[in-house]
C-alpha positions as CSV (number, residue, x, y, z in Angstrom):
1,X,17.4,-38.2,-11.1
2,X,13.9,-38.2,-8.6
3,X,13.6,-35.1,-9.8
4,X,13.2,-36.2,-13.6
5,X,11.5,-39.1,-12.4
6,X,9.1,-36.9,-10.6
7,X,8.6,-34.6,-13.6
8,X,8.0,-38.0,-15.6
9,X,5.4,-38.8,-13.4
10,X,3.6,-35.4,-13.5
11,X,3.7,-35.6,-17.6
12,X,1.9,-39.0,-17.8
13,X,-0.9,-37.9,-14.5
14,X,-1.4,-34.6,-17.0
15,X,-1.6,-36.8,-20.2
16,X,-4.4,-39.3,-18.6
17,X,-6.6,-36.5,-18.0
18,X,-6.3,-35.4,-21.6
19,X,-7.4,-38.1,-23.3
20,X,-10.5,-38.5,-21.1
21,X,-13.8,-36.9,-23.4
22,X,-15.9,-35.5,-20.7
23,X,-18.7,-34.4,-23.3
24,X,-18.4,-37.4,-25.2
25,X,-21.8,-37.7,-27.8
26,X,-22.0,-41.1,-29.0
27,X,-24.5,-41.2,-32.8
28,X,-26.6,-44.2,-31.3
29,X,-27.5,-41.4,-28.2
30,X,-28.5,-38.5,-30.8
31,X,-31.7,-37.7,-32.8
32,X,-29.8,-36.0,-35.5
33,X,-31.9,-32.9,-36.4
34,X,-31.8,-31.7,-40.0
35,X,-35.1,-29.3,-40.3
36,X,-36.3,-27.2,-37.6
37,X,-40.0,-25.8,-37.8
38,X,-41.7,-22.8,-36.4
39,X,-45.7,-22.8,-36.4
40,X,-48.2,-20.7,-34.4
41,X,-50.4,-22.8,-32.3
42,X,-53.6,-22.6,-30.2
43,X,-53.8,-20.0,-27.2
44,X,-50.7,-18.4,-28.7
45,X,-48.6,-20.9,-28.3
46,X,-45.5,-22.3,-30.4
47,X,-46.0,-25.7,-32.6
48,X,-42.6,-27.0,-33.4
49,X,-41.7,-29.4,-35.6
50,X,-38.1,-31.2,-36.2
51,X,-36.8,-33.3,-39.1
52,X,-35.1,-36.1,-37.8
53,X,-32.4,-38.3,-39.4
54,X,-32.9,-42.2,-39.4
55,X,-29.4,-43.1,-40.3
56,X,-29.6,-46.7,-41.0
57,X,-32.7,-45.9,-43.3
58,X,-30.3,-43.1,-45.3
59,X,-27.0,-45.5,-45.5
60,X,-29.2,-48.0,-47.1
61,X,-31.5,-45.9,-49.9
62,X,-34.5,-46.0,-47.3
63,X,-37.8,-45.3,-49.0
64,X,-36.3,-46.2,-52.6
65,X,-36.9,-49.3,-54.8
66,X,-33.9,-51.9,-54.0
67,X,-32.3,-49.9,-50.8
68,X,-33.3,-52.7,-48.7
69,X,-35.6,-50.8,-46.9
70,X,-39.3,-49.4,-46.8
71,X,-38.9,-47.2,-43.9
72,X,-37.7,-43.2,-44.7
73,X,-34.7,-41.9,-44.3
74,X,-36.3,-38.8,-41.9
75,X,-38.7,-39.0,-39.5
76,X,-40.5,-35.5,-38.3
77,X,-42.1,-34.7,-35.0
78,X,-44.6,-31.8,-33.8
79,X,-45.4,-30.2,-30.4
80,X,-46.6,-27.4,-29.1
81,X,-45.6,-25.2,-25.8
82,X,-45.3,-22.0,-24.6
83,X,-42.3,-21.4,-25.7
84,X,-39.8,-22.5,-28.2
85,X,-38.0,-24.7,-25.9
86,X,-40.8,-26.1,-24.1
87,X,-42.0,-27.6,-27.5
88,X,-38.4,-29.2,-28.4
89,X,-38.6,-30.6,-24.5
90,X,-41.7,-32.6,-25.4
91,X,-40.9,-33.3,-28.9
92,X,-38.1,-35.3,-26.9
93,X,-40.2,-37.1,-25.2
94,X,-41.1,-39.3,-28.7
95,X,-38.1,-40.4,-28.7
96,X,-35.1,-42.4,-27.5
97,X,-32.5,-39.9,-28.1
98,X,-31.5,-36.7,-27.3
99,X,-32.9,-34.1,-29.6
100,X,-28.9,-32.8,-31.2
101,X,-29.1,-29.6,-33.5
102,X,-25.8,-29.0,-34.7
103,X,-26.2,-30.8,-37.8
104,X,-29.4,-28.6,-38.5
105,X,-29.9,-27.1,-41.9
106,X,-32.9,-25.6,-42.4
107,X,-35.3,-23.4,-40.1
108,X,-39.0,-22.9,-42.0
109,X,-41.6,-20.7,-40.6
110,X,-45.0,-21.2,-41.2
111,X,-47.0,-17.9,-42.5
112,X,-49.2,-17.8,-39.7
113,X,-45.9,-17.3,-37.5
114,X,-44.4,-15.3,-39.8
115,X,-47.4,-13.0,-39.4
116,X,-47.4,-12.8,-35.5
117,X,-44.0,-12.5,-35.5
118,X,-40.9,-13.6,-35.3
119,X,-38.8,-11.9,-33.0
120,X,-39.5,-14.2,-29.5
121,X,-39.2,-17.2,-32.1
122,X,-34.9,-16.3,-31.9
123,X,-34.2,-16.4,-28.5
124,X,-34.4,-19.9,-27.8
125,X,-32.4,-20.8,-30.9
126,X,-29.7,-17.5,-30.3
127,X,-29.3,-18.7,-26.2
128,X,-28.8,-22.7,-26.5
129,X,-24.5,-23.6,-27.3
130,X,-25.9,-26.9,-29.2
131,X,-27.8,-25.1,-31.9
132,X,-25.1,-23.3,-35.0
133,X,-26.7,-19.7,-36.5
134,X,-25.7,-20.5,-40.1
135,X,-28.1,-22.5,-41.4
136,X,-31.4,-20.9,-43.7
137,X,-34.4,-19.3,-42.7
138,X,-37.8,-19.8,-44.8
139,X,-41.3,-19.0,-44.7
140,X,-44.0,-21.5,-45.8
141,X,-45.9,-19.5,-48.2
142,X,-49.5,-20.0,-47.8
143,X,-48.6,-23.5,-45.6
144,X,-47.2,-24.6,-42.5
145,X,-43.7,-25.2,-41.3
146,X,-45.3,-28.9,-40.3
147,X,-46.0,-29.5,-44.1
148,X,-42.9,-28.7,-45.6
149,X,-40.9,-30.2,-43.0
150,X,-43.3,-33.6,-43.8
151,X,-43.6,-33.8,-47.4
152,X,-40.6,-36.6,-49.4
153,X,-38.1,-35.8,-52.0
154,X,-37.0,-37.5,-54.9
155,X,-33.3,-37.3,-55.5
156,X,-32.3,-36.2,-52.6
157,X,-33.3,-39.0,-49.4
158,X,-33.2,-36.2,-46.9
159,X,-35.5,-32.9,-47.7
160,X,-33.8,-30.8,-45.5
161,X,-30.9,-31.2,-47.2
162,X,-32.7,-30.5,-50.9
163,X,-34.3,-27.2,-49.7
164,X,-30.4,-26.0,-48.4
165,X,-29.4,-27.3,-52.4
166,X,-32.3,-25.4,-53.4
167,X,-31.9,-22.0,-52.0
168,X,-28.1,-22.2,-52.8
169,X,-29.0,-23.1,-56.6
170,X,-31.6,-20.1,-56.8
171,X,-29.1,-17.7,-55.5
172,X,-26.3,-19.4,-57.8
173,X,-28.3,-19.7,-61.3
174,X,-31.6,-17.6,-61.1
175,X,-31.3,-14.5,-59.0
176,X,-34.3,-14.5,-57.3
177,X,-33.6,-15.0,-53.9
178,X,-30.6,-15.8,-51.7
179,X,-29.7,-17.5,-48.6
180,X,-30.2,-15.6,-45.5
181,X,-29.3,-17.3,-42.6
182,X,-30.4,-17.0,-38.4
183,X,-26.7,-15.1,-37.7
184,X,-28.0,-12.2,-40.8
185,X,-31.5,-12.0,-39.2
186,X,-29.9,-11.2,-35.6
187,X,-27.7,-9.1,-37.3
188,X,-30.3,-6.9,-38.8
189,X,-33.2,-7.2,-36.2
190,X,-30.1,-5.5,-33.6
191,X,-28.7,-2.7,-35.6
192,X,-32.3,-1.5,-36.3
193,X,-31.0,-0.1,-39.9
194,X,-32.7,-3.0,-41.9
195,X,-36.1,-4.6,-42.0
196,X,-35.5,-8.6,-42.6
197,X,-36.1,-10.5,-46.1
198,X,-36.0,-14.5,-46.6
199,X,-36.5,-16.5,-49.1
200,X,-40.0,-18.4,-49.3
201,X,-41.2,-22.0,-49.8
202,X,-44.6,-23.3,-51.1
203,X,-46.3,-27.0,-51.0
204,X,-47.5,-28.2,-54.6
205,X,-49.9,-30.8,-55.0
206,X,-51.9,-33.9,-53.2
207,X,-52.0,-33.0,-49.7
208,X,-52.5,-36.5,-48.4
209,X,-49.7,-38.0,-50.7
210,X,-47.5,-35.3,-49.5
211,X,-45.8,-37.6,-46.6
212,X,-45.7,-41.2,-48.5
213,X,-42.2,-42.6,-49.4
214,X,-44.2,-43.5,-53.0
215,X,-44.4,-39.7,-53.5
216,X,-40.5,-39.7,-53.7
217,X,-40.7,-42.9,-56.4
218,X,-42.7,-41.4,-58.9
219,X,-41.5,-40.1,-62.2
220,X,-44.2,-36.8,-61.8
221,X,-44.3,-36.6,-58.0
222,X,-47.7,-36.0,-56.6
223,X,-47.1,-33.1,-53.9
224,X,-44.0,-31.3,-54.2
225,X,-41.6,-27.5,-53.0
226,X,-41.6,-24.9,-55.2
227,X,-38.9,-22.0,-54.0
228,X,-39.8,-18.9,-55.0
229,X,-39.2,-14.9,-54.3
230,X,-38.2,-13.0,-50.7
231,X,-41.0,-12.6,-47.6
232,X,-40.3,-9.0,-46.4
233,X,-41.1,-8.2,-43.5
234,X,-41.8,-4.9,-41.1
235,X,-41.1,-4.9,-37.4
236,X,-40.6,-9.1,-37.0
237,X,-43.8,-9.4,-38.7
238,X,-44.4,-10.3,-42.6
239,X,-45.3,-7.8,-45.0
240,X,-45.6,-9.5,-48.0
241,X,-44.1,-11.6,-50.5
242,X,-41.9,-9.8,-53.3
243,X,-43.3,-11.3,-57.1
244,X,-40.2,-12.5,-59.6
245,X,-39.3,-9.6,-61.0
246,X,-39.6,-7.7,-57.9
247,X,-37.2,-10.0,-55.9
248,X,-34.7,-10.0,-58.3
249,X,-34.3,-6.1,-58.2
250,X,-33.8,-6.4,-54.6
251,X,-31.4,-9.1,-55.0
252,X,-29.1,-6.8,-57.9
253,X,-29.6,-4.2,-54.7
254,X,-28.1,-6.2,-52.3
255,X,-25.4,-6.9,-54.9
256,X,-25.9,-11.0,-54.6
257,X,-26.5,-12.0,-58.0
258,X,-24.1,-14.7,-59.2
259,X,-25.9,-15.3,-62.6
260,X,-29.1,-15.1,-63.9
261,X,-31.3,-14.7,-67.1
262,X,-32.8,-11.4,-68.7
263,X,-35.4,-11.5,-71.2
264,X,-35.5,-8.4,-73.3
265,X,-37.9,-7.7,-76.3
266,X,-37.1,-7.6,-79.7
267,X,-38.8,-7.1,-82.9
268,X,-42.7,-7.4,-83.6
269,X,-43.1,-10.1,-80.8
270,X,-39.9,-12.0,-80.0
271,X,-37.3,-11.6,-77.2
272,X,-33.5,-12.1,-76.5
273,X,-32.2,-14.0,-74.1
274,X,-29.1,-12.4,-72.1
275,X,-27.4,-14.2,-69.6
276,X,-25.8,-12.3,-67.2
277,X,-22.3,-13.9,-65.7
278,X,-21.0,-11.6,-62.9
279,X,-22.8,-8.9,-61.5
280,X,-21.4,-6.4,-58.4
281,X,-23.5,-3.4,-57.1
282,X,-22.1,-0.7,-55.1
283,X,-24.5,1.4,-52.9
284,X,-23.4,4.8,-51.5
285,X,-25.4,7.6,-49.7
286,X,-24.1,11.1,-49.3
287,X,-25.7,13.7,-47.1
288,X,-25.8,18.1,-48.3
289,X,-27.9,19.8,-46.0
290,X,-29.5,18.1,-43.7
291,X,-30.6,15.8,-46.6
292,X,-29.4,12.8,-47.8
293,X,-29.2,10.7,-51.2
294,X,-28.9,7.5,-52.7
295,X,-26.9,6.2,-55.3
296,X,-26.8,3.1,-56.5
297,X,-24.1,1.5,-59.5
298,X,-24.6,-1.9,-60.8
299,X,-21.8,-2.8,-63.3
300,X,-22.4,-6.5,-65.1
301,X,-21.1,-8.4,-67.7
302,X,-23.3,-10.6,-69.7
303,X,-23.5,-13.2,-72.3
304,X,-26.2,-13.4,-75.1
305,X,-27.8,-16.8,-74.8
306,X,-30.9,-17.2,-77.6
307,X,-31.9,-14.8,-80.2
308,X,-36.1,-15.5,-80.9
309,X,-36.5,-13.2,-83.3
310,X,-35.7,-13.8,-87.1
311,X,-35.2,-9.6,-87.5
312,X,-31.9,-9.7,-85.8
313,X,-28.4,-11.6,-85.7
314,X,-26.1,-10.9,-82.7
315,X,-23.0,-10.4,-85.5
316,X,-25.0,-7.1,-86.5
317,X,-23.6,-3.6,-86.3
318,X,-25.4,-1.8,-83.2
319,X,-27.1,-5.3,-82.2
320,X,-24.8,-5.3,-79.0
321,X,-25.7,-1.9,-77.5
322,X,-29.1,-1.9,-78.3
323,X,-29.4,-4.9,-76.1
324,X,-27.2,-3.4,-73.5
325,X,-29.5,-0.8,-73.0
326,X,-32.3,-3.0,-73.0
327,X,-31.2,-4.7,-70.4
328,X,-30.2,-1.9,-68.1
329,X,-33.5,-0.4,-68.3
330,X,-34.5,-3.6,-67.4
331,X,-32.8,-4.1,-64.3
332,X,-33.2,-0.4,-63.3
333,X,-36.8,-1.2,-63.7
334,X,-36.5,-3.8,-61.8
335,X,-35.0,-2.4,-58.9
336,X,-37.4,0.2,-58.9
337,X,-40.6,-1.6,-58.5
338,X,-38.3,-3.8,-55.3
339,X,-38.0,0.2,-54.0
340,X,-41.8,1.0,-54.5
341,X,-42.4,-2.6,-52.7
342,X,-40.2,-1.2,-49.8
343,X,-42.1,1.9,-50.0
344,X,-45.7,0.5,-50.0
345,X,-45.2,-1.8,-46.9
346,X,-43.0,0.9,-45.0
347,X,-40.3,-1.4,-44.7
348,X,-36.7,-0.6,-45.7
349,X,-35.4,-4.1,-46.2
350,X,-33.2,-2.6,-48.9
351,X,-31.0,-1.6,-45.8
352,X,-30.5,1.9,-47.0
353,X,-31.0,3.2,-43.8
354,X,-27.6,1.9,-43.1
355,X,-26.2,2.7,-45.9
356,X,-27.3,6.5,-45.1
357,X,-25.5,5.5,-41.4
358,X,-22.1,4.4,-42.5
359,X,-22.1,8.0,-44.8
360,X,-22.8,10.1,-42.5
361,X,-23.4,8.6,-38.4
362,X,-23.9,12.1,-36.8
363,X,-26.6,12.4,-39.5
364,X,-28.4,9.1,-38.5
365,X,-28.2,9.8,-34.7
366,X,-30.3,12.8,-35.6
367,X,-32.7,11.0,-38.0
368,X,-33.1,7.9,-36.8
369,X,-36.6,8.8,-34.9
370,X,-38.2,10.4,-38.2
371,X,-36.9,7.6,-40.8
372,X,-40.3,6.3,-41.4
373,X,-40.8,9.9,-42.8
374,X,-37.5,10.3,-44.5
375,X,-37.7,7.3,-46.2
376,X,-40.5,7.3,-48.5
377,X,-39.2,10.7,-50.3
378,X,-35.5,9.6,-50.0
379,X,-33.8,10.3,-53.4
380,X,-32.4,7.0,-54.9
381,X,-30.6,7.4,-58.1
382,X,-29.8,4.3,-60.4
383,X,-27.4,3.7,-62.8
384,X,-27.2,0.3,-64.1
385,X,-23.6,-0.7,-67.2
386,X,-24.1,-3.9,-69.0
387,X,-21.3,-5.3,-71.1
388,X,-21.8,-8.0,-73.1
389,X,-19.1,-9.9,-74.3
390,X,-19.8,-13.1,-76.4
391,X,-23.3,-14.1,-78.7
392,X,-22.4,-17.9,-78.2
393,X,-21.5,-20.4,-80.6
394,X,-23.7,-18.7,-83.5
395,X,-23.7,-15.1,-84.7
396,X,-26.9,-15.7,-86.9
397,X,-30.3,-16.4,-85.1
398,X,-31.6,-19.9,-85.7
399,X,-34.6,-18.4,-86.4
400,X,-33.0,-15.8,-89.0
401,X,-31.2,-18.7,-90.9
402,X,-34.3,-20.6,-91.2
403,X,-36.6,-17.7,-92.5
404,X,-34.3,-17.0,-94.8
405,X,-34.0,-21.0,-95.9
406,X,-38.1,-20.6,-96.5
407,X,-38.4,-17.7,-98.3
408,X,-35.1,-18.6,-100.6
């Protein structure tokens, strides 16, 4: 009987010490960070800037007509230091919480940073336990990280928050970029088989109106983002910025397109709309000889989405495969000029170093130290297979139907 007693008694001493939450964070201690921004500063220095959440101010429509409240929903913060953690230290010191990351969303780095590099930037953010690796990278095209990270949103209170929507829509519904996130950068910067791509970011409009909560209430906003293609880069430092048509070729090679829109010409002046609904890419390399080759297959599925040309109707015999291969010497074309980019700058952020690594890793071990030779005359072949399955609603262009209307 003591000895159940005294097992009793061990139980409930054991149980106390559970319930006790050592680490306890209470949300009136924490400076909720949302956006985290990377800038170059003076002497060399790191200029960091932090989107902070005013919760009371968010709960309540801060910054909007009839929330209750004229104050915004965010607050942001700059400093500058030696090093990435120094700056966050002192951006601290503005405030009456404790700086907490793990609700962060977005990390933007100004061009001027991108072009010194990047690499250092990652330690502090890879080392601390407080600070998650899956949230998107950015660079300010032709800006700041301070001015994105600064500038109010209409429909969505928090900006942070609208530039995570924004990248996920672009890679969902246009193609032209995708979400890369801190964990893919470390990723690729260690295995030394990929140069790093990231989407880009760019500040529209009144400069001084940029900040205002009124900026967020008006039906044509005076400043404004505009997302846009991928920032390659070569070594940690930018390269250059891939134009549309560019980015999208790199994005059918690294097989994340989800949807997107092709435009391919028909008749004297008019063009056809194809919408393509699921895309996959499959990249191989195979090595004869000492020397190796690329081949990449892209297999999509698309649907035809508006006809502007009164010459053609979708129902027509042939009308189909004509546009098929339309639109896979489109997209190989595509994909080629995302290759000549790659070529240009000397940077393979088409990753088909590694592609050429899991084919053959003996191979690479002996390559490795001449890629930046091998790579500009390594073979890629192409092959791009679109189906397309429906023409919509209407077989007949709109266009067709009323030309022949006029003339009849």
């Amino acid at each position: 009987m003591r000895r159940g007693w005294g097992v009793l008694l061990a139980l409930a001493l054991l149980a106390a010490g559970l319930t006790g939450c050592w680490d306890i964070k209470y949300l009136d201690d924490l400076g909720i960070v949302m956006g985290l921004g990377l800038d170059q500063g003076k002497d060399g220095k790191y200029r960091v800037t932090v989107q902070i959440v005013n919760p009371g101010n968010v709960a309540t429509g801060g910054g909007q007509k009839g929330g209750g409240s004229n104050r915004s929903p965010v607050v942001s913060y700059s400093e500058t230091g030696n090093s990435v953690m120094e700056a966050v230290r002192k951006v601290s010191a503005k405030i009456s919480r404790k700086l907490y990351f793990s609700h962060n969303q977005i990390l933007v780095i100004g061009e001027d940073m991108a072009r010194r590099g990047i690499g250092q930037a990652f330690e502090f953010i890879e080392r601390d336990h407080e600070i998650r690796t899956d949230f998107y990278v950015l660079v300010a095209k032709g800006a700041q990280a301070s001015d994105v990270l600064t500038i109010t949103t209409p429909i969505e209170k928090i900006p942070a928050n609208k530039i995570r929507d924004n990248i996920d829509n672009m890679e969902e519904n246009l193609g032209i970029a995708y979400g890369v996130t801190v964990k893919d950068l470390v990723e690729d910067m260690g295995t030394g088989r990929r140069q790093i791509a990231v989407g880009t970011v760019e500040v529209i409009g009144n400069e001084t109106e940029r900040s205002k909560s009124a900026n967020a209430e008006e039906i044509r906003p005076e400043s404004y983002l505009k997302f846009g293609g991928m920032a390659v880069f070569k070594a940690g430092r930018l390269a250059g910025y891939l134009p549309f048509k560019s980015s999208r070729g790199f994005v059918y090679m690294a097989g994340k397109i989800q949807n997107t829109v092709i435009d391919v010409p028909c008749g004297k002046s008019g063009y056809v709309s194809v919408e393509v609904v699921h895309s996959s890419t499959d990249m191989k390399a195979e090595v004869r000889g000492g020397h190796p080759e690329v081949r990449i297959h892209v297999e999509q599925e698309a649907n035809i989405g508006e006809i502007m040309c009164p010459e053609i109707g979708a129902g027509q015999a042939g009308t189909f495969r004509e546009l098929e291969q339309k639109v896979n010497r489109e997209v190989e074309r595509e994909m080629r000029q995302a290759l000549k980019r790659a070529r240009d700058w000397d940077s393979d952020y088409l990753g088909l170093a590694n592609v050429v690594y899991r084919a053959d890793p003996q191979y690479w071990k002996r390559a490795r130290d001449r890629w930046d030779e091998i790579f500009p005359k390594l073979p890629v072949r192409i092959e791009v297979l679109t189906e397309i399955r429906r023409e919509g609603t209407r077989n007949e262009s709109f266009y067709r139907k009323a030309g022949e209307s006029k003339n009849g």
